[in-house]
N, C-alpha and C positions, 0 to 999 in steps of 0.2 A: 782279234780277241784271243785266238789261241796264243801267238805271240808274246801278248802284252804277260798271258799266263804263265805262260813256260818262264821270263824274264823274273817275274816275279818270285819262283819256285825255284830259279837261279840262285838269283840273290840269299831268298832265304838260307839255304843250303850253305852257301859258303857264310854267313852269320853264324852256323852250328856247328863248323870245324871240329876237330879233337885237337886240342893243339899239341908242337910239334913234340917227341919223345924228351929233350930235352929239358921243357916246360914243366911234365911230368910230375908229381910228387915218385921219390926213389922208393922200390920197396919199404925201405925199413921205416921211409917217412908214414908210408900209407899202415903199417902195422902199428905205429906208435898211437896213430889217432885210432883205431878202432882201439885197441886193449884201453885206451884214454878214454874213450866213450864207454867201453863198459864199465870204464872203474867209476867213470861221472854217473849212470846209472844206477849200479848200486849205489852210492853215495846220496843220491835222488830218491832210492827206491821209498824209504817211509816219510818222504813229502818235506823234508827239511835236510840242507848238508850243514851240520853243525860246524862249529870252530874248528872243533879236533880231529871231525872229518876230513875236513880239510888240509888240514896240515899234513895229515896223515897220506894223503891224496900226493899232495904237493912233492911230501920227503919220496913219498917210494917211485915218481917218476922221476925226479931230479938224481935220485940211487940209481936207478936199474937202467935209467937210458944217460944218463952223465949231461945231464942239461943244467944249463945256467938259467939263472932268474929269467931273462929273458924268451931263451927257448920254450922254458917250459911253462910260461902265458901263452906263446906264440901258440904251442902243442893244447892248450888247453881249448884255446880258442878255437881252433879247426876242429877238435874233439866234440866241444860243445855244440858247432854248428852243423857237424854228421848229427850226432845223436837228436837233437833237435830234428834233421828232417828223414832222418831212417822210422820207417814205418816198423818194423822188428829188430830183432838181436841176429837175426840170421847173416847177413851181410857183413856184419861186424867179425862173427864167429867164425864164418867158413875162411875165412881170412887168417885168420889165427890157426886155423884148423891146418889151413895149408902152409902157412909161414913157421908155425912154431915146432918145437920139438916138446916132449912131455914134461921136459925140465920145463923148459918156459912158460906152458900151458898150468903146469903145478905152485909157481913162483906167482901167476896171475893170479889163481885162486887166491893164495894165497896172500895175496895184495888186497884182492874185496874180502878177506875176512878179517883180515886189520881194519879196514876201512869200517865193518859195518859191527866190531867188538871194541872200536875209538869211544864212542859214545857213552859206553856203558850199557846199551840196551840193543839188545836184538828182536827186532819186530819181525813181527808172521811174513809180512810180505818182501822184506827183506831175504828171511832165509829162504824162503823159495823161489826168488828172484836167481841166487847164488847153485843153487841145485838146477834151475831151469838151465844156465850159464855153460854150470861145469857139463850135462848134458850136451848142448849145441857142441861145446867146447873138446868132447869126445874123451872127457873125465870118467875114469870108473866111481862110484860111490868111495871107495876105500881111500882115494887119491884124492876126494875132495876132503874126507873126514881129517888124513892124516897134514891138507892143506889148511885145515881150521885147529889142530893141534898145532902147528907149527906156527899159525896166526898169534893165539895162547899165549903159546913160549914167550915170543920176540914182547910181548907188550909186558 
């Protein structure tokens, strides 16, 4: 019986590999899809992504990461199915926390505050979705404000 056990727990084990490094998604692939899943979040955050959301969505990863039509459903796709089964922002963030520099951490702000100033309307849960964000994200106050001035500007 112990046998039949251990064979079992064999098995299972090699079933749950990590596959090999090569497999891997490459860094920059794994930071694309988090900073994607936070922007799919805000964009989510007041319960509908409008039209202009989206575009909006679409232009500033297709700009900042040089992706073609293609990649960047591909990138949305994976985006969508992290943030689907991430239970917090934390995971998404410490990520960026440790990949980004402040420039890029500033340039993401400032991608959800285009995103959530596309619409015309900024809702309550929205703006503090984006404060929670720039927090995780190890944003001062002053860096997210001058990240929603520069949001302003561009539109």
């Amino acid at each position: 019986m112990l046998d039949a056990l251990r064979r079992l727990l064999a098995d299972r084990a090699t079933d749950h590999q990590v596959p090999p490094p090569e497999a891997s998604a490459s860094p920059t692939d794994t930071l694309q899809v988090a900073a994607c899943a936070l922007l799919l979040e805000v964009a989510h955050a007041d319960g509908d992504i409008s039209t202009v959301e989206r575009e909006h969505l679409d232009h500033a990863l297709q700009r900042h990461f040089g992706l073609d039509r293609d990649g960047l459903e591909a990138l949305v796709a994976a985006a969508e199915t992290e943030r689907q089964r991430a239970v917090d922002h934390f995971g998404f963030t410490r990520q960026l926390v440790q990949g980004y520099d402040l420039g890029q951490k500033m340039l993401l702000a400032e991608v959800m505050w285009g995103i959530i100033l596309a619409d015309g309307h900024i809702h309550d849960h929205e703006a503090h979705l984006v404060r929670k964000l720039a927090s995780l994200l190890q944003l001062e106050p002053a860096y997210l404000s001058e990240a929603r001035r520069s949001a302003t500007r561009a539109d």
